[in-house]
N, C-alpha and C positions, 0 to 999 in steps of 0.2 A: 656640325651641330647647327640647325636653322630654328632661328629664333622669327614667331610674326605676332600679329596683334590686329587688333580687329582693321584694320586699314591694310592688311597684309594685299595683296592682285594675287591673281590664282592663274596657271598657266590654263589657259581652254583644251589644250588637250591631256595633260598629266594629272592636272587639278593639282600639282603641287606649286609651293609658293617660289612668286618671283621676288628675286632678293635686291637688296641696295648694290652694286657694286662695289661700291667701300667697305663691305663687310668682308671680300674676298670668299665669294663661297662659290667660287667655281662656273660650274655650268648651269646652278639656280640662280645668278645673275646674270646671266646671257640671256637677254630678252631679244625678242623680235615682236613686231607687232602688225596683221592682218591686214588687208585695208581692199574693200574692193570700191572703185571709183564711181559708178552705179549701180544700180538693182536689176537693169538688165541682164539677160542668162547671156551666159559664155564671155562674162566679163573676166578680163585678166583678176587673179589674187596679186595684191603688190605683198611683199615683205621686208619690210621697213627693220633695220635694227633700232634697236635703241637702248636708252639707259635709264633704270628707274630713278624715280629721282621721290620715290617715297608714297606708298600706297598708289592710287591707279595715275598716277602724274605721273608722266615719260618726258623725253627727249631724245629728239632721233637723231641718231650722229651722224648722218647727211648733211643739215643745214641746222642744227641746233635747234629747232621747232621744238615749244614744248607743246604737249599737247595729250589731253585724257583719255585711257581706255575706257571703255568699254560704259562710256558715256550716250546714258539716254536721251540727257535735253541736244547730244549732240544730230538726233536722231528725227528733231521737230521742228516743224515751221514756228513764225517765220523765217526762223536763220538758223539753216540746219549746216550741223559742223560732218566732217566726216566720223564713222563709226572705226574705231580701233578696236582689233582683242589682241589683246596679249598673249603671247607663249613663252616661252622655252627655244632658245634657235635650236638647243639639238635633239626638242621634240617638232620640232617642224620637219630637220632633216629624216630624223626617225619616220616620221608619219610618210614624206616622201617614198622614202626606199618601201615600206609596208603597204603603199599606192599604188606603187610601181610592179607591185606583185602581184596585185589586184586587174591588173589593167585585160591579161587574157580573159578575165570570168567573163568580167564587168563589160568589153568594148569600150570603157574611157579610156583617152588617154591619160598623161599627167595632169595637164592643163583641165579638164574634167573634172578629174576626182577633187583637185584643190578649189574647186569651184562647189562642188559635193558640200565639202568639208565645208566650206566657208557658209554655206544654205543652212548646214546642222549648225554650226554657232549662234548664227542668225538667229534662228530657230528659240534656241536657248537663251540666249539673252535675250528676245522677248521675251518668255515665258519668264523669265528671272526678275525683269524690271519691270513688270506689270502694274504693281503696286507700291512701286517706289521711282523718285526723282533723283535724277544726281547719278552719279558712277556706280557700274555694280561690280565691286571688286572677285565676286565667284558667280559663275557659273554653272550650273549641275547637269553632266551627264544622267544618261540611262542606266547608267552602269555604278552609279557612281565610283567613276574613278579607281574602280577595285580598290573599295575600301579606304580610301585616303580618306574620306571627310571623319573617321572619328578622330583624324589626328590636327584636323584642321585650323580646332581651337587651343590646341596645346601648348607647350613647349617640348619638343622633340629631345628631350634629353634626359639622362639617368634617373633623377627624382622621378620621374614619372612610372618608376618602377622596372627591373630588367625586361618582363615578359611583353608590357607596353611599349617598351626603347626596341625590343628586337624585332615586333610585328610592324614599326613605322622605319626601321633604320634603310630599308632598301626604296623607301619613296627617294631618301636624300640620293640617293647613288646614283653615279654620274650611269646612265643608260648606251653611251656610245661608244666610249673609249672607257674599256673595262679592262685592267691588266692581269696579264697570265690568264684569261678568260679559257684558251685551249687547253692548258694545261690544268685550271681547277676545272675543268669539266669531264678532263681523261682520269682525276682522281676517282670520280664514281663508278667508271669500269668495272665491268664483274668478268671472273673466267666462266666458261661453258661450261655447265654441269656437267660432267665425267659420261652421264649416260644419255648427254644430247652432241658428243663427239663426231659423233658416226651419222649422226642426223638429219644434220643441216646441207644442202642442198647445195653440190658443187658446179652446179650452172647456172651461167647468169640470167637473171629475170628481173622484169620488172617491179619495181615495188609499188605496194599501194598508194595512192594518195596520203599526205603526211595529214590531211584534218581528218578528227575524228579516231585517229591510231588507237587502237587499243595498245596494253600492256603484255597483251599474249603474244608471247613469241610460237610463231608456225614453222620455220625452220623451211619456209618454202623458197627464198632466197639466200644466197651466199653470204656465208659472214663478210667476206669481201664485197659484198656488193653493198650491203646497210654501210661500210665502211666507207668506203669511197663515195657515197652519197652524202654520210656525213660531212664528210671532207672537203665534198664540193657543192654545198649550197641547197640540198636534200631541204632542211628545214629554212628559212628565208630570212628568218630574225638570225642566225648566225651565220653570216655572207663572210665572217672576218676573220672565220677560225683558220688557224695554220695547216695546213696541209703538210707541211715536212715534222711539225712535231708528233699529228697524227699518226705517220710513218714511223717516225721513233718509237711510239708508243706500242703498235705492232709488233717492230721488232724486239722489243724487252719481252715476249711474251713468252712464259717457262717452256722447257721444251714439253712436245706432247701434249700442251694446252693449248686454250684458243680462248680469245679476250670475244665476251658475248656483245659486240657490236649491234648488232638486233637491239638487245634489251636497250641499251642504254638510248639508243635514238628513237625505241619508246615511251620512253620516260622524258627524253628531251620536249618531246611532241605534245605531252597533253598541255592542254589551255589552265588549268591550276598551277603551273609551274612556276611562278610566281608569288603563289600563297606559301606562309611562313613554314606550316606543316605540308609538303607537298610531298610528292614520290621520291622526288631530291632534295634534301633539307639542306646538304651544304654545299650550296654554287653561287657564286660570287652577287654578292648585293647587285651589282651593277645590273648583270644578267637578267635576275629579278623583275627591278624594273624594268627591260627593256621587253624581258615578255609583256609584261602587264601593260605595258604602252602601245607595242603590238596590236592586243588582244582589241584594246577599248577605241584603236584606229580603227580596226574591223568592222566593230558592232556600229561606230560610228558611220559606215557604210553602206551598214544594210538597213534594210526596208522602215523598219521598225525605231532609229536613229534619234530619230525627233522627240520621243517621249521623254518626261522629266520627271524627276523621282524628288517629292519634295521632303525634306525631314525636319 
């Protein structure tokens, strides 16, 4: 349950809130915080841990420094401090691997895109503290955040009504270590329709690019072959899933059926998979968010990145 208040820090890529440590809320207390040392291009990103020490007030557990995020007077002559943003460590790591996927389209390397990313924050928290002095605890994507800011002034918890507690519960979820992730994903499996047995294409071919997937299944690849790509890395956001339970799950399959592999890794695929009502309604909170953090790494990427949506 995460409780915040108008002093709350906002992670810059999640847009969910960074918490006290002493609260024990997991991995929304694991802060890290940005830092690039000039404004010159192809400056290293530092990644600084740290420890909140109560709305945009840190302390880096390196050498104790304390020192503000995402401070604008930090940002002005004549004594200008360096600029901090705040994240999430395991939306940083996240945003990494989601980089790193990027990097064949793109021609950046790591080292690039984190430099990308860091232009788009930039970017944002000017746009943010335009009109105000002193720390600017949120920042707003384009995107906003798939949705998180209507929960931003809340309290996240049951009074808020079921329908509202169940559209916010997967911002809290941990996005990177998600348990039994393979196996509540193998519960969605459907078997082959009886008169798509005979159908499905028993040589191996290529599959389509996984953006953009539709839900129609063409039966022009082998249900082993959607398998085995599941399995191994097909989609990018699930780099973790089990490979040998996959195979168990195969093997339970009744005799004279066939478990529709296709469908389900088109359903894995679409970019709403993360919304409350999606094609898949029950895969694991964590999951959830970790599409949704995905997604808003992406858009963070592309051309269009820098705009700010004000509400």
């Amino acid at each position: 349950m995460t409780f915040i208040n108008e002093y709350t820090t906002y992670c810059a890529i999640c847009g969910g809130p960074i918490e006290d440590p002493d609260l024990d809320h997991g991995w929304l207390s694991q802060a890290v915080l940005l830092h690039s040392s000039t404004e010159f291009p192809n400056t290293q990103i530092s990644e600084l841990p740290a420890k909140n020490k109560g709305g945009p007030y840190f302390e880096l557990l390196e050498n104790a420094e304390a020192v503000t995020a995402c401070n604008k007077s930090g940002s002005v002559l004549p004594s200008p401090r360096p600029l901090y943003i705040a994240c999430h460590q395991k939306c940083v790591a996240l945003a990494k691997r989601a980089m790193s996927t990027q990097e064949a389209a793109s021609h950046r390397n790591l080292d690039g895109s984190m430099q990308h990313l860091w232009h788009v924050f930039k970017s944002l928290f000017d746009e943010a503290s335009e009109e105000k002095l002193g720390p600017i605890c949120n920042i707003y994507s384009a995107q906003a955040y798939g949705d998180i800011w209507r929960f931003q002034e809340l309290v996240w918890q049951p009074g808020n009504g079921p329908e509202l507690r169940f559209d916010s519960m997967h911002f809290e979820a941990d996005p990177k270590d998600i348990p039994d992730m393979t196996s509540s994903i193998l519960l969605q499996l459907q078997m082959l329709p009886v008169a798509d047995l005979n159908s499905s294409s028993s040589e191996p071919s290529e599959l389509p690019p996984f953006k953009d997937l539709s839900l129609e299944c063409t039966a022009h690849s082998s249900s082993r072959a959607w398998r085995e790509a599941l399995a191994h890395g097909y989609l990018p956001w699930l780099w973790d899933l089990e490979p040998d339970v996959v195979a168990q799950k195969e093997a339970s399959k009744p005799l004279g059926q066939e478990w529709n592999w296709e469908l389900l890794v088109r359903q894995l695929a679409q970019v709403h998979l993360h919304e409350p009502r999606a094609v898949i309604e029950d895969l694991p909170m964590g999951l959830r968010n970790r599409r949704r953090i995905w997604r808003l790494v992406e858009d963070m990427l592309s051309e269009d990145s820098t705009e700010v949506v004000n509400f």
